[in-house]
N, C-alpha and C positions, 0 to 999 in steps of 0.2 A: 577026794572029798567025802566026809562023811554022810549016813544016810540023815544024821539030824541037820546040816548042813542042806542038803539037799531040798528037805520038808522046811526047814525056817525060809530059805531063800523065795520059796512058792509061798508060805504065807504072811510074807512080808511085802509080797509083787499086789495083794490082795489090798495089805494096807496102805501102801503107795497109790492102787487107784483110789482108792476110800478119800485119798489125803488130795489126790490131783483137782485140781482149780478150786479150790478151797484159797480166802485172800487171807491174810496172814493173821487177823485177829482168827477169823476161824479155825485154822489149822492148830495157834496156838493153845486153841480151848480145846481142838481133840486131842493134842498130844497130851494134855495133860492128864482129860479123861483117861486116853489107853496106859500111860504109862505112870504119870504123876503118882497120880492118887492112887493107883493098886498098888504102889510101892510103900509109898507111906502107911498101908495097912500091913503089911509084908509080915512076918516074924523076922526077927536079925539072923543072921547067916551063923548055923550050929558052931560055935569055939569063940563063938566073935567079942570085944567089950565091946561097945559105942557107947561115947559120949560125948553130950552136947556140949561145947568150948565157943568162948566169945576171943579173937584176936582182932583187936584194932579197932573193936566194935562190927568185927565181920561175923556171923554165922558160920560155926565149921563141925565139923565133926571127930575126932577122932573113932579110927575103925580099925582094931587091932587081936591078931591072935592071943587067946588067952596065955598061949604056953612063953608068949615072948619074957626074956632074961629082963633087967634091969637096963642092962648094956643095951640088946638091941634098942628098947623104948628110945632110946636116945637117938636112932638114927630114923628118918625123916621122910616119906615121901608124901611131897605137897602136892594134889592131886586136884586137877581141873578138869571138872563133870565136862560131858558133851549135851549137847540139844540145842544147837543153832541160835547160841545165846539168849535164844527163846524159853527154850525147859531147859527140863532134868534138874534134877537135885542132890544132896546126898544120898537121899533115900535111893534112888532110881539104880546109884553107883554103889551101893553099900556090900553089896555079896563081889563085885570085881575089886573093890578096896579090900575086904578082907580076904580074897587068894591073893592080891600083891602082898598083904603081910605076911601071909603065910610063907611064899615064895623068897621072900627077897628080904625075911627076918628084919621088918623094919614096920614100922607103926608109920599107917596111912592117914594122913590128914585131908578130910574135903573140903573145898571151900565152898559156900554158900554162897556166890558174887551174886548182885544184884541183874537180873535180867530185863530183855528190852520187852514193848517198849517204853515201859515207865522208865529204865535208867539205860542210855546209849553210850556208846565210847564216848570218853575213857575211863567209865567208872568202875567195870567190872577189874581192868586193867588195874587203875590205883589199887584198887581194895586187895587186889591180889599181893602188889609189891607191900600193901603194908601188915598183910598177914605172914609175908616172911621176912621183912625187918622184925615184925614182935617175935618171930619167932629165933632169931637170930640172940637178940635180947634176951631172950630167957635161958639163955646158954647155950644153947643147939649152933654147933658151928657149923659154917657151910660145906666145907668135906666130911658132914653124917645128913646131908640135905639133899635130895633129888627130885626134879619137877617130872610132874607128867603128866597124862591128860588123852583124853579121846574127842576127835573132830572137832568142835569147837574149844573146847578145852586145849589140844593139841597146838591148836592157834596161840592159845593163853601161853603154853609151856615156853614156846622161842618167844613171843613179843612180850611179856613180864622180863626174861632174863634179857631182852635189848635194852628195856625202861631199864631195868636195874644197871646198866651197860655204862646208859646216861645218866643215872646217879651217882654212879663210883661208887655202887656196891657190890659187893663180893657175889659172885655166882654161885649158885650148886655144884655138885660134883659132879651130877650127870642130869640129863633129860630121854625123856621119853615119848614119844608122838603115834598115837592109835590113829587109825585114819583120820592125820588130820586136813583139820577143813582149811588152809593156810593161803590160802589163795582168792580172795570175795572179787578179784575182777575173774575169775574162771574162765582166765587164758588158757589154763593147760589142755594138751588136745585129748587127752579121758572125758572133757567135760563133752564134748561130742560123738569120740569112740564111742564112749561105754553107755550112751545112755537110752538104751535098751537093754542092756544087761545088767544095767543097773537095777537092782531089784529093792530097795527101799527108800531115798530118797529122790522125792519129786525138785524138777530141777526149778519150774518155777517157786517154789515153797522156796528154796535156798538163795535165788535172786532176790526175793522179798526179804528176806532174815537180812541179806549184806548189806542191802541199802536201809534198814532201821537199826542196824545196829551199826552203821557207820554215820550217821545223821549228817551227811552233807559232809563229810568228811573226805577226801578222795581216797577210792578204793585200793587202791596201789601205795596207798603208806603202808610203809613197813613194821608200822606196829597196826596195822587191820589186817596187813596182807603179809607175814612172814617170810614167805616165799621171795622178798624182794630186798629181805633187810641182811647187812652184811656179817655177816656170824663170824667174825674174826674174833679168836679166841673164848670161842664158847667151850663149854664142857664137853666132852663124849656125848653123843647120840646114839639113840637107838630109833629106830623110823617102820610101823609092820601097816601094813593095809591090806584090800582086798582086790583082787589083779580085777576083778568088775566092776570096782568104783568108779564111781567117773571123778572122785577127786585120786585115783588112785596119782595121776602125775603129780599132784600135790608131795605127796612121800616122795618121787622120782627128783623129784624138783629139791625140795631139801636136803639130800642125798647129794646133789650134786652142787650145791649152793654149798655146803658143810664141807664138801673136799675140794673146790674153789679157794676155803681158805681157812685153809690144811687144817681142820675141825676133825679130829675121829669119829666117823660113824659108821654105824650096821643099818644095814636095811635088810624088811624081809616083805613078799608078799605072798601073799596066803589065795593061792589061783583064784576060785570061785567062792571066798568068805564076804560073807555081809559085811556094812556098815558100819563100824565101830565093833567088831562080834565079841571082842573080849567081854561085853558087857552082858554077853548071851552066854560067860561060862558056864553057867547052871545046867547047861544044857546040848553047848556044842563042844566036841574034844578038841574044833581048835581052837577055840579061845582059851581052854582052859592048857592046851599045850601053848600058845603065845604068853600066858602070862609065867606062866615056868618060864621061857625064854627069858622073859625082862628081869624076872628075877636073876637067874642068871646074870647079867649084864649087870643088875646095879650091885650086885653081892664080888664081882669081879673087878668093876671100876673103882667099887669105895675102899676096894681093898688096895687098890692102885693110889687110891688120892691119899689115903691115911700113910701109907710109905712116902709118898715124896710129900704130906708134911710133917715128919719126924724130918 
């Protein structure tokens, strides 16, 4: 583990108590403080375009290396922010969207879904499956398309491609899941291991986030709770997290849901990485080495899915 790894993990144990017993509109007003809004003042990431794009009348982003070809522009990763369906924004994700482009030669799109609790399942859901029908439509086929997403987002990556399942639309080529949050009844046994080692998410904050963004929903649907939906014949996976999460069984759990029924997947865990930390590559080596990995992965699968459809 690295020494910035070490120092993030102690000043994020600070912000977990800042955040503990705090009820959910409050915590949602300070995440936005710490994180929202200093992003949106942010400079864009050195190489980067960003540009603001309307699909389906969804808010998104595109966030791509300048040096990308013509060709790559054409290939896809649709990219679902984390923050507990609560935050996070483009803005928040914009420097981890631009090293997946960079990494994985492909132009990252964020989607801007509506957050709780003004808009509750299934709206951020819809709005996702119809940012990539439009995107489908405008020629982008789905072997140069791949989902991804950190923690809550993560969530979005498998239960958008289940919705899509049950519409009879075409899947991406591949997926991608940063510690995801895939699990809102928090049966996995991390959620009690790890949570003292868990060093940034408060477990009550997360209790409150599943039940306002499930609205009377029961928790254990497979499109709130992925970890319960049957993934036959989904794309390749890729699954990385941090062995102190307390969602880490969350990844452990899709991992083995995914070769249940015979899904290819990779799983990695990152022993003592924070919470989503790809999203701290600015700063930590392993984020910024996990997202060279995915890169990897989807620069290797899309080159697998474009041979078997010639």
């Amino acid at each position: 583990m690295s020494w910035q790894c070490t120092l993030s993990n102690a000043v994020m144990r600070l912000s977990k108590w800042y955040m503990h017993g705090k009820d959910f509109t409050a915590a949602k007003a300070a995440m936005i403080k710490m994180a929202d809004k200093p992003a949106e003042k942010a400079p864009f990431p050195d190489g980067a375009t960003v540009e603001k794009v309307q699909f389906s009348n969804v808010n998104c982003e595109w966030v791509y290396d300048a040096s990308l070809t013509e060709e790559q522009k054409q290939q896809v990763i649709l990219y679902f922010h984390g923050g507990g369906f609560f935050a996070g924004s483009p803005a928040t994700h914009r420097d981890a969207a631009h090293r997946l482009s960079v990494s994985a030669r492909m132009r990252t799109l964020l989607v801007d879904y509506s957050l709780t609790p003004e808009h509750v399942f299934p709206v951020a859901l819809n709005q996702a499956v119809s940012v990539y029908q439009q995107l489908l439509s405008s020629g982008i086929s789905a072997n140069k398309i791949a989902f991804g997403g950190d923690s809550a987002g993560g969530n979005m990556t498998l239960a958008v491609m289940k919705q899509l399942q049950h519409q009879g639309i075409e899947l991406p080529f591949a997926g991608f899941c940063i510690s995801p949050w895939a699990d809102l009844t928090h049966s996995g046994h991390s959620w009690q291991r790890n949570r003292y080692k868990e060093a940034m998410i408060p477990q009550a904050l997360l209790k409150n986030a599943a039940l306002v963004y499930a609205s009377g929903e029961p928790l254990d649907n497979p499109l709130i709770s992925p970890v319960f939906a049957d993934l036959q014949d989904f794309p390749p996976l890729y699954v990385i997290a941090g062995g102190t999460e307390i969602l880490v069984d969350d990844a452990n759990r899709i991992e083995q849901q995914a070769q249940r029924c015979g899904v290819k997947v990779e799983k990695k865990i990152w022993a003592k990485a924070p919470h989503a930390f790809t999203t701290m590559a600015s700063f930590l080596p392993e984020g910024r080495e996990a997202i060279n990995d995915i890169g990897s992965f989807l620069i290797a699968t899309q080159s697998s899915a474009s041979k078997t459809a010639e």
